[in-house]
Every structure is written in C-alpha cells, then in structure tokens.
N, C-alpha and C positions, 0 to 999 in steps of 0.2 A: 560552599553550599551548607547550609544547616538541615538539620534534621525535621525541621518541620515543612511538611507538606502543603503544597499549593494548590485550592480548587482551578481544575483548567474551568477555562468559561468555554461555554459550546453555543453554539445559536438552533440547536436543535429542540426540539418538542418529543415528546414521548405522547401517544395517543392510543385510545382502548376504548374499540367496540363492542358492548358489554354484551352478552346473550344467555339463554338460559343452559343451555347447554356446551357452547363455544364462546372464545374472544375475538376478536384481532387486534392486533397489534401492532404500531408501527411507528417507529421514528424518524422523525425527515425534518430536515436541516433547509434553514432560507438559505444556505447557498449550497447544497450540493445535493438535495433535492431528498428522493428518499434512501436510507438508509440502510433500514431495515423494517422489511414487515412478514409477518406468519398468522395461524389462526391456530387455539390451542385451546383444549377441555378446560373448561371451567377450573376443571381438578389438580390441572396442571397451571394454571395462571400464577399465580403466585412466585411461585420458583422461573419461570420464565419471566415474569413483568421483574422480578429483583437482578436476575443475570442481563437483562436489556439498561437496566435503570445503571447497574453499577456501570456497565462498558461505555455508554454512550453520556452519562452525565448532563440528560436533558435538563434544562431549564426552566421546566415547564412539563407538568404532566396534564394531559385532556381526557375526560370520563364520559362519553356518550352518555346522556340523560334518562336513557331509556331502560327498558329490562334489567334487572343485574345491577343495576348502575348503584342502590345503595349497599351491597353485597361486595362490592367490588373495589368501592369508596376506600368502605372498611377493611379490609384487606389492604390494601396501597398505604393505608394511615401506619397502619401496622405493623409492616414491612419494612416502610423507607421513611416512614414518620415523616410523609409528606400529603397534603388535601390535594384532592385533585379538583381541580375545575370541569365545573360539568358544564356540559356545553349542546346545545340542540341538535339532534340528530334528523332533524327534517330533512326528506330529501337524499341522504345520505346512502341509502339501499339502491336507489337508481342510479345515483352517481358513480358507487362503487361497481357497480356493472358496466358502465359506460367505460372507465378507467381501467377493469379487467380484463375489457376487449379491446385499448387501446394496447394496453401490454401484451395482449396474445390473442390475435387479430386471427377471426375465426378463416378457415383453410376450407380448400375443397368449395363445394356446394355452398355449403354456409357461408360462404363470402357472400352470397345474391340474396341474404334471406339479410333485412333491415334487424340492426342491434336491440330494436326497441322489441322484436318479439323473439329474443335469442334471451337464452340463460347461461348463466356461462358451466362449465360442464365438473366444477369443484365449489367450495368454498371460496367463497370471496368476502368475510367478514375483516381482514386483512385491509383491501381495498376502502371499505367503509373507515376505517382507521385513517389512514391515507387522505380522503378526504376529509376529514375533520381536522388533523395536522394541518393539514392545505387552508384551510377555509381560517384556521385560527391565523397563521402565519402572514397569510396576505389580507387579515385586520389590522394585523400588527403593521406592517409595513405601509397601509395607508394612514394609519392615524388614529384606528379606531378603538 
C-alpha cells in the first residue's frame, strides 16, 4: 500500500436549508436514504457544514435558493472550496412538514386532527434539507 491516499466515491448529497436565523442540514444517500440531518444557528453552520462535509464526503453539495442562500454560498466556498448548487426551494416548507410527521406521527388526540392543519411542535428546517436531497437525487436517477 503506498502512501497516497484514495478519494472514497460516496453516492451521497450534502444539502442545506438556508434561513435567517437557523440551517438544516442533511445528507442522504441514493441507496441508504438519509443519513444524517440536524438544524443549527446560522452562527454555528460553518463548523457543522465542514465536520458533515469531511465524514460523509458528498458528491454534491445543494444550497436552497432562498434566504441566506448568498451568505451561505459564501461560507461553503470558503470552507471546503466547493460551489454549491442552488437549487429551488418551492414547496419545500410543506413538504418538510409532511415528512416530519411521517418520521414522528402525531400521538394521542392529534392523530384525528388532519397533518395539513398540524405544525409540527420543533424545527423542522432539517426536513426541508431532506427534501431537496430527495428531490435532487431522484432527477439524478431519472435522467434529468
């Protein structure tokens, strides 16, 4: 074995929902789904997006269009001297709700109350992450 080192290849995505105050963050893999996701102070992203970026070795980083998103660009450029692709976030605030409460399916009473008029009762900027991983991932796999 020589001493030079081997990029491992990953099929995973690194993605980040940009906000004024919070991120989320999440990496998730075409085959073993998601990996990891959290939501983290703007203040702290940085040091959280570099300790995700080094362990998991995405392929691909995605930057929610929105809010934050030239703020954040910049920071990612900086960090890991990589652009990120920005990518539309329509839709993605209802969806991550909808995927919130599929992960943790409301109990009690609020089981009879319909998801579309439930919030879910933390952050879920995490989930919005999640789904733009998702949504980039199965472009990729049809072709597009």
């Amino acid at each position: 074995m020589t001493g030079v080192a081997q990029k491992i290849e990953t099929d995973c995505v690194l993605a980040v929902d940009p906000g004024r105050k919070k991120c989320g963050l999440a990496v998730v893999s075409s085959s073993q789904g998601i990996l990891h996701r959290e939501v983290v102070k703007c203040e702290e992203f940085v040091s959280a997006f570099r300790d995700l970026y080094k362990h998991h070795n995405p392929y691909h980083v995605l930057l929610g269009s929105s809010t934050g998103s030239k703020e954040i660009a910049q920071a990612i450029l900086e960090e890991v001297n990589v652009e990120a692709e920005l990518v539309d976030e329509k839709h993605t605030t209802e969806m991550a709700k909808f995927r919130y409460f599929k992960e943790f399916p409301p109990r009690g009473l609020w089981r009879l109350v319909p998801i579309g008029l439930q919030t879910p009762p933390t952050c879920y900027d995490d989930f919005a992450a999640v789904v733009l991983a998702e949504r980039y991932l199965e472009e990729q796999a049809n072709g597009h």
